[in-house]
C-alpha positions as CSV (number, residue, x, y, z in Angstrom):
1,X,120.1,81.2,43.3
2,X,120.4,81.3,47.2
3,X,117.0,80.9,49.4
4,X,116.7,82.7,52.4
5,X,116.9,81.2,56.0
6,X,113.4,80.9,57.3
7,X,113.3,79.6,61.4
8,X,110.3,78.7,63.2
9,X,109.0,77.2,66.3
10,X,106.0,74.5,66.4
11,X,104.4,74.0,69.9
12,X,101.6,72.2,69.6
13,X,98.3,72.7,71.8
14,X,97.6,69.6,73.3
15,X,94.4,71.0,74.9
16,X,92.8,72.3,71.5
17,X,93.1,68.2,70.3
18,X,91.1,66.9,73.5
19,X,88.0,65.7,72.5
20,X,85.1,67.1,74.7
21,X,83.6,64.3,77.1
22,X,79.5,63.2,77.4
23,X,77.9,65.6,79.6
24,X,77.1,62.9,82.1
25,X,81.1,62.2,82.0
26,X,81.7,66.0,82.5
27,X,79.0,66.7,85.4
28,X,80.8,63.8,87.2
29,X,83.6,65.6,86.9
30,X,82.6,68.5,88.5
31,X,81.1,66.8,91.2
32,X,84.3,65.0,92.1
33,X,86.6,68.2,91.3
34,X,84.4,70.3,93.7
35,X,84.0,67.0,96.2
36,X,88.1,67.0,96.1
37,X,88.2,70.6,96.8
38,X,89.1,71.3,100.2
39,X,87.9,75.1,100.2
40,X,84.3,73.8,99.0
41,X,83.7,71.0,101.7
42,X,84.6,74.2,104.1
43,X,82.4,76.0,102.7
44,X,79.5,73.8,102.7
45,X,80.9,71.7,105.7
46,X,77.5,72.0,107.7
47,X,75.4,70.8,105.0
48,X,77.9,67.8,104.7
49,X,77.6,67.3,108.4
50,X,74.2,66.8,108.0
51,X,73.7,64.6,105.1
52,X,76.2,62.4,106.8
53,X,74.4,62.5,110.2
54,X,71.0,61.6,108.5
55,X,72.4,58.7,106.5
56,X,74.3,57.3,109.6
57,X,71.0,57.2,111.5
58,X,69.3,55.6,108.1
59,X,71.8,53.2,108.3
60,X,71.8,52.2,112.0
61,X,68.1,52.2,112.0
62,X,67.5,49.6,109.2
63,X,70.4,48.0,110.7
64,X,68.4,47.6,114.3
65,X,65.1,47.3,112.5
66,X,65.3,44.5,109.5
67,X,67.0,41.6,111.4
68,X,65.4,42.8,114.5
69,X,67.2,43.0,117.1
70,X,66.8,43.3,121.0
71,X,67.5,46.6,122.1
72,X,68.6,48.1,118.8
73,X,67.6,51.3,119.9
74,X,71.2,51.7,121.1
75,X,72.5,51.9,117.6
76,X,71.2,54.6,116.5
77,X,71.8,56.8,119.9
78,X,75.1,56.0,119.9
79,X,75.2,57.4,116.2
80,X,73.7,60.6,117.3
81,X,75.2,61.0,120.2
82,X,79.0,60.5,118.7
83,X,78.4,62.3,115.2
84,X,75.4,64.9,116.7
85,X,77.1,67.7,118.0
86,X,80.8,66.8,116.0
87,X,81.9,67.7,112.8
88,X,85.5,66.9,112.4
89,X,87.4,63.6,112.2
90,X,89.8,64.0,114.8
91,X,86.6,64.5,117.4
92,X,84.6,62.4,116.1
93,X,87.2,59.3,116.3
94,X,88.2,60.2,120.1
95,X,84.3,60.6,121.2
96,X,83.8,56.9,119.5
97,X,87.4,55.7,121.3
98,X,85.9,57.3,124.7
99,X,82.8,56.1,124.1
100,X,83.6,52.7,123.4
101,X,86.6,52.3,126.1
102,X,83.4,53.8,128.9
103,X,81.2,51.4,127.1
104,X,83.6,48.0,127.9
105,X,84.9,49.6,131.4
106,X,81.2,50.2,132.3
107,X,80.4,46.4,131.0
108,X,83.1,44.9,132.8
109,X,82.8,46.5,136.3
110,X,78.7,46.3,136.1
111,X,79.5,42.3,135.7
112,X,81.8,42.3,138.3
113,X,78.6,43.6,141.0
114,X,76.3,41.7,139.6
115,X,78.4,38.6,140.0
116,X,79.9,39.5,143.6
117,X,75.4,40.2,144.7
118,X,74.8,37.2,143.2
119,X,77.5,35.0,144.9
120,X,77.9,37.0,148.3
121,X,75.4,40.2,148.7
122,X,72.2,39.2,148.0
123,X,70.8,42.5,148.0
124,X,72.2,43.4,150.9
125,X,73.7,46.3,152.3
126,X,76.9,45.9,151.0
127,X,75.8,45.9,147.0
128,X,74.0,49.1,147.7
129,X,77.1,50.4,149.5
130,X,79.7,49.5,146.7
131,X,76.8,50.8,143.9
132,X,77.3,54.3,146.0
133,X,81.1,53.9,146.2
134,X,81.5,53.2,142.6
135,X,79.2,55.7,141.1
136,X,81.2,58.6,143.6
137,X,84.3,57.2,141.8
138,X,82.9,57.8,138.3
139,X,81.7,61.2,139.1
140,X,85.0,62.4,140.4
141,X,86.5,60.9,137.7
142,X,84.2,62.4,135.0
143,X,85.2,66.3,136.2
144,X,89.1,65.4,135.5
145,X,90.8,65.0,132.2
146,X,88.6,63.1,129.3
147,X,85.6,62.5,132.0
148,X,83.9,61.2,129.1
149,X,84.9,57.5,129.7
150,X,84.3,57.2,133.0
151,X,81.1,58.8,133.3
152,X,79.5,56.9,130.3
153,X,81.5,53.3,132.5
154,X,78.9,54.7,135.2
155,X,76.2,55.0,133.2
156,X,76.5,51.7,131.8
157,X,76.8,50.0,134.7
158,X,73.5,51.6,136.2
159,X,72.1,50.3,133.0
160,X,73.3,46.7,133.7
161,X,72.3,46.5,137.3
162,X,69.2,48.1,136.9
163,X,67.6,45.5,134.9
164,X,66.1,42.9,137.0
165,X,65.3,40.2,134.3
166,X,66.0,37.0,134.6
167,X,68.4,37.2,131.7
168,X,70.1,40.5,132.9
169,X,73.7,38.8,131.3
170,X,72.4,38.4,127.8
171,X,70.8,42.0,127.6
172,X,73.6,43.9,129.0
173,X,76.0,42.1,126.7
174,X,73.7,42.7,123.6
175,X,73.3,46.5,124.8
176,X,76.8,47.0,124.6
177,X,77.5,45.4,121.6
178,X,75.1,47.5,120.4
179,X,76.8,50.7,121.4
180,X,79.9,49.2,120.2
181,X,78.4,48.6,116.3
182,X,76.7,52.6,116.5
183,X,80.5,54.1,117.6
184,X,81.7,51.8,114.4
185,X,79.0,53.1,112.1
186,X,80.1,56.7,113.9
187,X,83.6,56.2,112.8
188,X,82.6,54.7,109.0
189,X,80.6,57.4,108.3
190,X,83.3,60.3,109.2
191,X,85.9,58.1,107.2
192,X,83.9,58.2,104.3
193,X,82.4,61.6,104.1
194,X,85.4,63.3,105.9
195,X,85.5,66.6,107.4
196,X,89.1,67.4,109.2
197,X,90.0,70.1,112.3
198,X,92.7,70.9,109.6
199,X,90.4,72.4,106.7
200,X,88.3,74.1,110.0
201,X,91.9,75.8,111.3
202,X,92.9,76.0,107.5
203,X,90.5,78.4,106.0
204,X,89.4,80.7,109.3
205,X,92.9,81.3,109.0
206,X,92.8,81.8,105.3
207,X,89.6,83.9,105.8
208,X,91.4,86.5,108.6
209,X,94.3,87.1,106.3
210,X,91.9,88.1,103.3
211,X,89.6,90.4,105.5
212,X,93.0,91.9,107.0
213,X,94.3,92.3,103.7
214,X,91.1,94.1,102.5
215,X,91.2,96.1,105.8
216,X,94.5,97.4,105.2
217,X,93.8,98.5,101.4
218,X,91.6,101.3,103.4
219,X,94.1,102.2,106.2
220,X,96.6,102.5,103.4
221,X,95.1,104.6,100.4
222,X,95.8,108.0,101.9
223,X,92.4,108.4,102.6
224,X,90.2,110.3,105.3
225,X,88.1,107.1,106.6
226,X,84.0,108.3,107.5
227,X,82.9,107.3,110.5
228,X,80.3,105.2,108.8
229,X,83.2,102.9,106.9
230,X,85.0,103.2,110.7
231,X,82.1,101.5,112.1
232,X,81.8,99.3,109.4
233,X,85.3,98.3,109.5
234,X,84.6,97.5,113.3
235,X,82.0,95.4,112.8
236,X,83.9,93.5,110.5
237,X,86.8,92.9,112.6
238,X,84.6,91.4,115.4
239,X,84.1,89.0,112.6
240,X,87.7,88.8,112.3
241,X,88.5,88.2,116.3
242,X,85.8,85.6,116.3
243,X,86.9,83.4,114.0
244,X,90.3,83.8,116.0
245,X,89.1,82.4,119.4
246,X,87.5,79.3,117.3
247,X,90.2,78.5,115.0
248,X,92.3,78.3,118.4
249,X,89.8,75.0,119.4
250,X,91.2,73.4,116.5
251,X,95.0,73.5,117.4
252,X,95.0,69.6,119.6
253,X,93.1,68.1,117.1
254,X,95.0,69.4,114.0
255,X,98.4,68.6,115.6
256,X,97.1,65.1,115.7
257,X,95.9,64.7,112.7
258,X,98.3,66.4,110.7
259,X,101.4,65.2,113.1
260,X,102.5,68.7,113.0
261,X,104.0,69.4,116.8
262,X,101.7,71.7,119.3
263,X,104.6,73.5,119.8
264,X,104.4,74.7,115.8
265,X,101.1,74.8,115.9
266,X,101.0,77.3,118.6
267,X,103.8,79.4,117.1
268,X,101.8,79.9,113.9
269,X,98.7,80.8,116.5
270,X,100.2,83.4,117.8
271,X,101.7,85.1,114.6
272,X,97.6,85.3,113.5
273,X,96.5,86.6,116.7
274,X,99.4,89.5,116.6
275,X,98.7,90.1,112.7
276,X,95.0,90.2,113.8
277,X,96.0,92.5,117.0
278,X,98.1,95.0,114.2
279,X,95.2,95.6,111.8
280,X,93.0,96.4,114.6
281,X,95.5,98.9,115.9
282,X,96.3,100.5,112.7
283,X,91.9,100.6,111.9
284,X,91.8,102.2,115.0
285,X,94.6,104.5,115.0
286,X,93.8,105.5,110.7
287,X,90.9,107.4,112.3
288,X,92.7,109.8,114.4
289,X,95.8,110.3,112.6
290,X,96.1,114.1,111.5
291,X,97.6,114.7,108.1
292,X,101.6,114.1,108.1
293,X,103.9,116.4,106.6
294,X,105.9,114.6,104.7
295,X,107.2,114.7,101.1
296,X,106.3,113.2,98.0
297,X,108.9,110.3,97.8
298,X,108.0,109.3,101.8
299,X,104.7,109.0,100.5
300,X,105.3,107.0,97.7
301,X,107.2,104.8,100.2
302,X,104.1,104.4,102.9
303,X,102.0,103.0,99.4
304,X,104.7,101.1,98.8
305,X,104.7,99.4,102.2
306,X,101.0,99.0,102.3
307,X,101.1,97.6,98.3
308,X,103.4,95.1,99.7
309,X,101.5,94.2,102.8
310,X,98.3,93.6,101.3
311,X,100.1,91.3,98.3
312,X,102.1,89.6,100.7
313,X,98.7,88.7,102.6
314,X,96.9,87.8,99.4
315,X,99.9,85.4,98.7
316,X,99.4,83.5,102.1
317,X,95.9,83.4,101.5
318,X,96.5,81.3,97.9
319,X,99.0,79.2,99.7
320,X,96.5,78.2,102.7
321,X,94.3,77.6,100.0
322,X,96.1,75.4,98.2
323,X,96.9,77.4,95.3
324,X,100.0,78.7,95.3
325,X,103.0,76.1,94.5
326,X,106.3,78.3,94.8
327,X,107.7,79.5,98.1
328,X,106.6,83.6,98.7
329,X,109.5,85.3,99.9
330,X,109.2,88.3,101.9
331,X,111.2,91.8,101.9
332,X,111.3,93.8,104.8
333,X,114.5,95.6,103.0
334,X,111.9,98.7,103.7
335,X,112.2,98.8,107.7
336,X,115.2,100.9,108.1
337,X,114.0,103.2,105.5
338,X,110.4,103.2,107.4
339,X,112.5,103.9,110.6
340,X,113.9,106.9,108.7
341,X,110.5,108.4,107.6
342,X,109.3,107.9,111.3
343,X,112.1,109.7,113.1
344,X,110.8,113.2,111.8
345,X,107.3,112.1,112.7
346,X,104.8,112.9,115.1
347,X,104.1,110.0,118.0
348,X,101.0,109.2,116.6
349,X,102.4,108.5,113.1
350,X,106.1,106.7,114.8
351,X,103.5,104.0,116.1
352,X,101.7,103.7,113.2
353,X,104.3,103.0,111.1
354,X,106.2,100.7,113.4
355,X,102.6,98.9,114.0
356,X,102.9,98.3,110.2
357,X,106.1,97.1,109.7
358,X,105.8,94.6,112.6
359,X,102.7,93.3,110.7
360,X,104.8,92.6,107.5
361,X,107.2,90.8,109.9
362,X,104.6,88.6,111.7
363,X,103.5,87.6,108.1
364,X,106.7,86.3,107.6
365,X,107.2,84.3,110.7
366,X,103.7,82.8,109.8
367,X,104.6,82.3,106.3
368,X,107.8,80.5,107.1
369,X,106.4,78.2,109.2
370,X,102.8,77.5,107.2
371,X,105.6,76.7,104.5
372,X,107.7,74.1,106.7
373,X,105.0,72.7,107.3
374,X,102.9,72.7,103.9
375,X,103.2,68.8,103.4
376,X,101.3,67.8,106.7
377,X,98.0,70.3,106.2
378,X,97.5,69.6,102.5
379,X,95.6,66.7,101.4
380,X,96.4,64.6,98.8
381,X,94.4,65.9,96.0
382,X,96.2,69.4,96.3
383,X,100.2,68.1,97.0
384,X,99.2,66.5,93.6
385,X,97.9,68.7,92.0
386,X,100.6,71.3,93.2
387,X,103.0,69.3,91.7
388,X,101.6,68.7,88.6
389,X,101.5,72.6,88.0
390,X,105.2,73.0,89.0
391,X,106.3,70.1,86.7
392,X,104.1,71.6,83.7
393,X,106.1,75.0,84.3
394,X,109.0,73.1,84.2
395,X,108.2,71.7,80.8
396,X,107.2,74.7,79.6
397,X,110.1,76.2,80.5
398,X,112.5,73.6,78.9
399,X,110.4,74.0,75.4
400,X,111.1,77.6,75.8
401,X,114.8,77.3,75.7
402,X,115.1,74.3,73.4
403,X,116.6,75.9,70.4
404,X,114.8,76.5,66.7
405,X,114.6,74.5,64.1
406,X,116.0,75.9,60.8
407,X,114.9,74.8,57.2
408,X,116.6,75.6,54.2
């Protein structure tokens, strides 16, 4: 008697044999999963600013206050005024370098006066002279190129020569020693509650995409826009434009701290400002355009387009997000086709179209360059985890063509 052939395939689910963790264990994890996230500290990056600028101040206040010490006061300015106003890392460090470099120039050449009144002025018209000469220095120098430094060397040394204690040497040095240990506490406190240009420049960039994206799904469905979506619309893309001029202030400091080169950085700029420029010219233009005449199949193409457009954009957005792991590839195998429907076409609709399809090819220019470049603007955490998904694919993939087990 002969048995039939039976085949089968066991893949086990790992996940269903995990045993669930303490609730304690799992709210920690949370916490660090959405501490780790770079989307959430964006999101909640002025919150974070705050709690670190309060517990900085804490810090540098107990600091001046429990072992007491003369002039301590300059602690904690020095903490407000490096981390007040600044909420990214590469700021933050080059106001504490500026400040400290002003603070030892300001030390040094304050010394030097006091020294050359003590030993050869006297008080006499020749201190109050080279006080004038000096201070014109600093304030030319301050209007120039990182006039931080020496405007704060000026103000220090007004603050030295202005005391007339008998110990003026011991309080100027402790005062600057002081504004030395508040830019370190400065510095500590952006090192460990971090907030980068990178995730600023990042996600307003990330944001404009998903609005355009959104704004084309209207200008392409086919439909007659109101004027009240119109205005609308308009109001969001001053949204849109806004976050453009301030994600351009981000462009020095995310070079540095990302070592990408300016000259990329500006590239990738400019393909968001002319994908930005597009949408608002086709928003504008949807409004006025009088029904084509065109056939079934050239409509079908124009959705097509659009389709493609708007998933290309969503695409971007998951890979500026740090969700996306594979390279997107872009087809713009429709243009000459596009060129075709737009011969036959009214003026109105010629530039419309062409409008679109140079959209599509700006996100490409901007999508091959954000993927050159993907290694320098992700953190850690999300190169990791990237390649984690793309090795578990790979797995899965290899257990998909291992061949089947037989039993007989």
């Amino acid at each position: 008697m002969r048995f039939p052939k039976f085949t089968f395939k066991f893949k086990p689910n790992l996940k269903a044999f995990k045993l669930p963790l303490p609730v304690a264990d799992q709210e920690r994890a949370h916490f660090a999963e959405r501490w780790l996230n770079s989307y959430e500290r964006y999101r909640h990056r002025r919150t974070i600013h705050a709690v670190r600028l309060g517990l900085a101040v804490l810090f540098a206040t107990l600091l001046a206050r429990l072992p007491q010490l003369d002039h301590g006061e300059w602690i904690g300015m020095t903490v407000f005024i490096v981390l007040g106003m600044l909420q990214f890392q590469g700021a933050i460090y080059a106001k504490a370098v500026e400040r400290m470099l002003g603070t030892v120039i300001g030390l040094v050449v304050g010394l030097a006066v006091l020294w050359l009144n003590q030993s050869y002025f006297h008080n006499g018209f020749w201190f109050y002279l080279l006080v004038g000469v000096l201070s014109a220095v600093a304030g030319w120098a301050a209007v120039g190129k990182n006039g931080y430094i020496p405007m704060l060397a000026g103000l220090t040394m007004c603050m030295l020569i202005g005391d007339n204690r008998i110990d003026w040497l011991d309080s100027g040095l402790i005062r600057a020693f002081n504004v030395l240990l508040g830019a370190l506490i400065a510095i500590a406190a952006a090192k460990l509650m971090p907030l980068r240009s990178t995730l600023m420049w990042r996600f307003m960039l990330a944001d404009n995409l998903h609005e355009c994206g959104r704004l084309m799904a209207e200008i392409g469905n086919g439909k007659l826009m109101s004027a009240e979506r119109y205005e609308h619309n308009r109001a969001r893309m001053k949204q849109i434009n806004s976050r453009l001029v301030k994600s351009r202030s981000h462009l020095d400091a995310v070079a540095g701290e990302s070592h990408i080169s300016k000259a990329t950085m500006e590239a990738m700029q400019l393909a968001h400002r002319k994908i930005v420029n597009s949408t608002e010219l086709l928003l504008t233009a949807s409004s006025k355009l009088p029904k084509p005449k065109i056939s079934e199949a050239e409509m079908r193409l124009l959705d097509r387009h659009f389709s493609q457009l708007q998933r290309e954009l969503r695409l971007t957005v998951r890979l500026l997000k740090g969700h996306y792991a594979r390279r997107i590839r872009i087809d713009t195998k429709l243009n000459p086709e596009l060129g075709k429907v737009a011969a036959h076409l009214p003026f109105e609709w010629q530039g419309f179209i062409w409008v679109g399809a140079n959209a599509r090819s700006e996100v490409a220019a901007l999508v091959i360059l954000l993927q050159r470049t993907r290694r320098k603007w992700l953190d850690s955490h999300e190169r990791l985890r990237l390649r984690e998904h793309l090795l578990g694919n790979k797995a899965d993939a290899r257990e998909e063509e291992r061949p089947t087990e037989s039993i007989i």
